[in-house]
Backbone as CSV, one residue per row, in Angstrom:
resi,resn,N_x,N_y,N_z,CA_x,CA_y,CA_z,C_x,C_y,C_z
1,UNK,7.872,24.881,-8.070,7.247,25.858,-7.186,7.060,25.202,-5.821
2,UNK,7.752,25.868,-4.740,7.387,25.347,-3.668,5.692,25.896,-3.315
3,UNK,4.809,25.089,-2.388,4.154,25.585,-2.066,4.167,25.255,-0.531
4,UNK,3.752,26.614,-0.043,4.004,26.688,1.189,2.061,27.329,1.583
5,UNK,1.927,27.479,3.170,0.974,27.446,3.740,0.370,28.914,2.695
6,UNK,0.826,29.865,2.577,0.810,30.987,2.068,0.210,31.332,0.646
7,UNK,1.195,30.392,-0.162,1.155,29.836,-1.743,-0.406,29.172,-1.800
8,UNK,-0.794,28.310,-0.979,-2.042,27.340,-0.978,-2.958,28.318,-1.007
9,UNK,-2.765,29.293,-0.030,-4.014,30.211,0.390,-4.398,30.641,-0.869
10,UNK,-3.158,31.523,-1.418,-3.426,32.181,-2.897,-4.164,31.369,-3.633
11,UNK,-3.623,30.230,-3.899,-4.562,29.487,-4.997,-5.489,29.299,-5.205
12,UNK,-6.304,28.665,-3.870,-7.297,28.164,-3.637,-8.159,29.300,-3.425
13,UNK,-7.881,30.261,-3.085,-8.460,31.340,-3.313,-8.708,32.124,-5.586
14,UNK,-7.441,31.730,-6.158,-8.075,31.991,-7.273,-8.680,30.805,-8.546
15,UNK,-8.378,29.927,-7.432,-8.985,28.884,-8.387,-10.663,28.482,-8.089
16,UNK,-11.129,29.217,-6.867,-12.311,29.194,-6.587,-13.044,30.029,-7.612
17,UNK,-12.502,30.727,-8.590,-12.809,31.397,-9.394,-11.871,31.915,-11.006
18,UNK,-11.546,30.371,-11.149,-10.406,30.709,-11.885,-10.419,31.875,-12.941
19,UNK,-11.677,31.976,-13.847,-11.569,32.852,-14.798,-11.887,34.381,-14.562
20,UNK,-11.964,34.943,-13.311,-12.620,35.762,-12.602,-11.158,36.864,-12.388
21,UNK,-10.705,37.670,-12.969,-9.459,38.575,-12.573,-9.794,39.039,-11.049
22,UNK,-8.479,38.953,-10.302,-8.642,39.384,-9.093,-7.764,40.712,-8.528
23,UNK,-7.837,41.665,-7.810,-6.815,42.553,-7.581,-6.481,42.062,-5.989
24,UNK,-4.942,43.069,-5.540,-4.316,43.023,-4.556,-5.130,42.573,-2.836
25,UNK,-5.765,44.168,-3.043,-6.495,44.388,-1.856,-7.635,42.953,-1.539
26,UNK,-8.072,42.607,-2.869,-9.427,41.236,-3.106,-8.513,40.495,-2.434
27,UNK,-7.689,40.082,-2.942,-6.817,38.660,-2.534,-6.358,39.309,-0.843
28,UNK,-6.376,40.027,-0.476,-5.962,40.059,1.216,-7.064,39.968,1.733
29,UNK,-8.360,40.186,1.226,-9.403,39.662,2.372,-9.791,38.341,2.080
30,UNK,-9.715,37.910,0.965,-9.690,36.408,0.457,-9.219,35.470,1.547
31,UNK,-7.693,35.859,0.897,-6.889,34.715,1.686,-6.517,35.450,3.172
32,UNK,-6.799,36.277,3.617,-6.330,36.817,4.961,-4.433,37.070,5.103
33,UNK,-4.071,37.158,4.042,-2.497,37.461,4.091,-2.402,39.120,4.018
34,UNK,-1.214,39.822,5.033,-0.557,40.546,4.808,-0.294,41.131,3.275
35,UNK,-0.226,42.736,2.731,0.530,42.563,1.465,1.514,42.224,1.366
36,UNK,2.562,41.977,2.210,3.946,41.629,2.910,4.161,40.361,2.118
37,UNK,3.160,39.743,2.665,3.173,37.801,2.261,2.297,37.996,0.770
38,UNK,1.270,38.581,0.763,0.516,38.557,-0.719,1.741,38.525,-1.452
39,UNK,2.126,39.681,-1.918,2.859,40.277,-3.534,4.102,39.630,-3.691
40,UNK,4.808,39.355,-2.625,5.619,38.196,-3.066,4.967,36.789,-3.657
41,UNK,4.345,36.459,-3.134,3.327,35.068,-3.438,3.107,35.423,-5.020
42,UNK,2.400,36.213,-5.264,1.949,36.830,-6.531,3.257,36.881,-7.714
43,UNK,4.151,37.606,-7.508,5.648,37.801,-8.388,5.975,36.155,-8.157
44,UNK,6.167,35.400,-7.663,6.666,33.847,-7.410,5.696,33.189,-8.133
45,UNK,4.283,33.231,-8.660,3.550,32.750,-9.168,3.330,33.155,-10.819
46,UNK,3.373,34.336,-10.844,3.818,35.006,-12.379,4.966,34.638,-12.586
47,UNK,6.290,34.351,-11.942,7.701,33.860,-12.395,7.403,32.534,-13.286
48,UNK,6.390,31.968,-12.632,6.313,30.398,-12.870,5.869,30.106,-13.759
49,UNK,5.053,31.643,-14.279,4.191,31.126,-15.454,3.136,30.771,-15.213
50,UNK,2.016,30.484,-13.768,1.289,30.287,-13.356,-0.164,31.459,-13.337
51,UNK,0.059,32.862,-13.486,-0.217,33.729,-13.463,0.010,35.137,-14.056
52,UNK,-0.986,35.463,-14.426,-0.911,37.047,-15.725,-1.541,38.203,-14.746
53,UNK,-0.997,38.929,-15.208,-1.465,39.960,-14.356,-1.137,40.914,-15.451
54,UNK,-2.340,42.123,-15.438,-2.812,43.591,-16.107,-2.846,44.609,-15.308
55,UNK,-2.714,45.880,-15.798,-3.084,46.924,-15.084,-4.387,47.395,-15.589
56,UNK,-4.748,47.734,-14.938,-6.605,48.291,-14.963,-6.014,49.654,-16.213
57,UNK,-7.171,49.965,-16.871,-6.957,50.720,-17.807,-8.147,52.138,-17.294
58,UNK,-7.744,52.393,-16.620,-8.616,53.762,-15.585,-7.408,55.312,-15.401
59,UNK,-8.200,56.406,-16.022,-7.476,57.338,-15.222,-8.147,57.378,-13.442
60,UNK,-6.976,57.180,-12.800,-7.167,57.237,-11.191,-7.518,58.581,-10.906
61,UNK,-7.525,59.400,-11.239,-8.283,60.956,-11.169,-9.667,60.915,-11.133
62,UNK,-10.475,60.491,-12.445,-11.388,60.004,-12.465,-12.650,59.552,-12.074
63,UNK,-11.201,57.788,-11.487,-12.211,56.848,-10.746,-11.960,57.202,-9.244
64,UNK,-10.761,58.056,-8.893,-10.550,58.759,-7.662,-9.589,57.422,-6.752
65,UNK,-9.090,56.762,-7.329,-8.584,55.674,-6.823,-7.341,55.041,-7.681
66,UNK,-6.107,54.858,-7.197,-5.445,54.519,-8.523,-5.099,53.061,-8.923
67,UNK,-5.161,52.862,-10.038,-5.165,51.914,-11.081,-5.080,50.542,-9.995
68,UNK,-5.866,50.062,-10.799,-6.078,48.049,-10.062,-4.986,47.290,-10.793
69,UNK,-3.818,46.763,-10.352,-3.287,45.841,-11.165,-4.215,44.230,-11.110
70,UNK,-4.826,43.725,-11.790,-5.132,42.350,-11.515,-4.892,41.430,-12.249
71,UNK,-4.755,40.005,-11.392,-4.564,39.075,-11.509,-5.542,37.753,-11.606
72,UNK,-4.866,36.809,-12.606,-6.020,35.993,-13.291,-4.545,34.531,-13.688
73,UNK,-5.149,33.379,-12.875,-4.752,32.174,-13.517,-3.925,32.016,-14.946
74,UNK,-3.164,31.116,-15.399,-3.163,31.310,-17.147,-3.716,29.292,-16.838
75,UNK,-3.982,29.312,-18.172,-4.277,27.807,-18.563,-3.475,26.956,-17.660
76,UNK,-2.052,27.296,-18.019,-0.920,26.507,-16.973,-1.369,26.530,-15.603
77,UNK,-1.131,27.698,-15.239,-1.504,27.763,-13.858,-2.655,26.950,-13.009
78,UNK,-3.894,27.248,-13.936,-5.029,25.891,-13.671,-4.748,25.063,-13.596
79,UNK,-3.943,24.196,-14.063,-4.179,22.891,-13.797,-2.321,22.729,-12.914
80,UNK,-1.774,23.119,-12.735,-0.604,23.192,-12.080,-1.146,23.650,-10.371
81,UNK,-2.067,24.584,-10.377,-2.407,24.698,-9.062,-3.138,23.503,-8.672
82,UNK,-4.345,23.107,-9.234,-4.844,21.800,-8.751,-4.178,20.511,-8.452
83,UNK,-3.104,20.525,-9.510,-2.370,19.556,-9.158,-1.697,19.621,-7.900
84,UNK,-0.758,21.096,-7.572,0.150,20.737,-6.199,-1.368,20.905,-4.996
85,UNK,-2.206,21.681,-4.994,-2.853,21.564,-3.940,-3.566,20.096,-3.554
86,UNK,-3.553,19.234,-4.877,-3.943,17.846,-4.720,-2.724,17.403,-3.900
87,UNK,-1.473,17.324,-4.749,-0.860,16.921,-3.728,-0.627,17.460,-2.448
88,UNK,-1.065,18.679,-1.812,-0.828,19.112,-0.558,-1.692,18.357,0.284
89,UNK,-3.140,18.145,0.038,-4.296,17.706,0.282,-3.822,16.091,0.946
90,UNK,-3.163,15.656,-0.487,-3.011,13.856,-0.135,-2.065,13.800,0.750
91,UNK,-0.444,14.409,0.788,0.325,14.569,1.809,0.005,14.447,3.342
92,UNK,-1.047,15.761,3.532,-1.482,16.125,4.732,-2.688,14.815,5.261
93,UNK,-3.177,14.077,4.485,-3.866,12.735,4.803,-2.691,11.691,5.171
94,UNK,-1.699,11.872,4.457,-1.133,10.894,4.856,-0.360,10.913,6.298
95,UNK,-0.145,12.126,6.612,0.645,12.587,7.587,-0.345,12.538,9.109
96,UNK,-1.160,12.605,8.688,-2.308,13.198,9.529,-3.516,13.195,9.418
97,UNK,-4.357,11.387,9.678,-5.577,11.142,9.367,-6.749,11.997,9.689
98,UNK,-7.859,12.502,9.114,-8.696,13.283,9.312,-8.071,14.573,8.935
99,UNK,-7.173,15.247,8.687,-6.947,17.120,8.308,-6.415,16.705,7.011
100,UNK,-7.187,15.541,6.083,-6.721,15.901,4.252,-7.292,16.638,3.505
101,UNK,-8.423,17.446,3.852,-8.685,18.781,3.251,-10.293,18.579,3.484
102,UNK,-10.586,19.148,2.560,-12.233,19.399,2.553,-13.104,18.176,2.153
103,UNK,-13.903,17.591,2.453,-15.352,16.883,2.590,-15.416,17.163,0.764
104,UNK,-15.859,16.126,-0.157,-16.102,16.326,-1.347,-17.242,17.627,-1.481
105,UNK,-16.510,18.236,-2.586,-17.620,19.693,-3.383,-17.319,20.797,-2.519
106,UNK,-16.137,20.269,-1.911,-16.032,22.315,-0.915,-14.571,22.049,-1.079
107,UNK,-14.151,23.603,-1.041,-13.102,24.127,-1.508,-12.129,23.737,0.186
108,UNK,-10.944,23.682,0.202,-9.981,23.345,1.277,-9.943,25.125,1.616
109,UNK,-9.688,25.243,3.451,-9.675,26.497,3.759,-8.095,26.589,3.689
110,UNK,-7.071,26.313,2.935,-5.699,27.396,3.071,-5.868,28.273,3.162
């Protein structure tokens, strides 16, 4: 999996909450991406096996809104995201003293 500036955002955005299902619209104010850049990110991350995704089980009549597909980490994905964002983290130290990510106990802003 490449990860790119985009890919990071996603993550770190659902790993701030790994067990927590997230939908589309959540993850664009999250990470501040386009759906353009989201849902590709998303299909590239479920390819990998990194990510499960459901459809909400709602008649949209109803709830007046239609159906939430969301998305939620798998086991893999946990620890596969921590890992490349570790390595994004150590990279970017090495490249570039002072911007290796976040101050211990806070999440990196991708």
């Amino acid at each position: 999996m490449r990860i790119t500036i985009p890919v990071a955002r996603v993550l770190a955005a659902l790993l701030a909450q790994p067990e927590t299902e997230h939908y589309g619209l959540d993850l664009m104010a999250t990470t501040d991406l386009p759906s353009g850049t989201l849902y590709p990110v998303l299909h590239r991350l479920r390819g990998a096996g990194w990510l499960a995704a459901e459809w909400e089980a709602v008649d949209p009549s109803t709830v007046g809104r239609p159906a939430r597909r969301y998305y939620r980490l798998t086991a893999e994905g946990v620890v596969e995201a921590r890992r490349a964002l570790a390595e994004l983290r150590a990279l970017a130290a090495d490249q570039r003293p002072g911007l290796g990510g976040a101050r211990p106990g806070e999440a990196p802003a991708w």
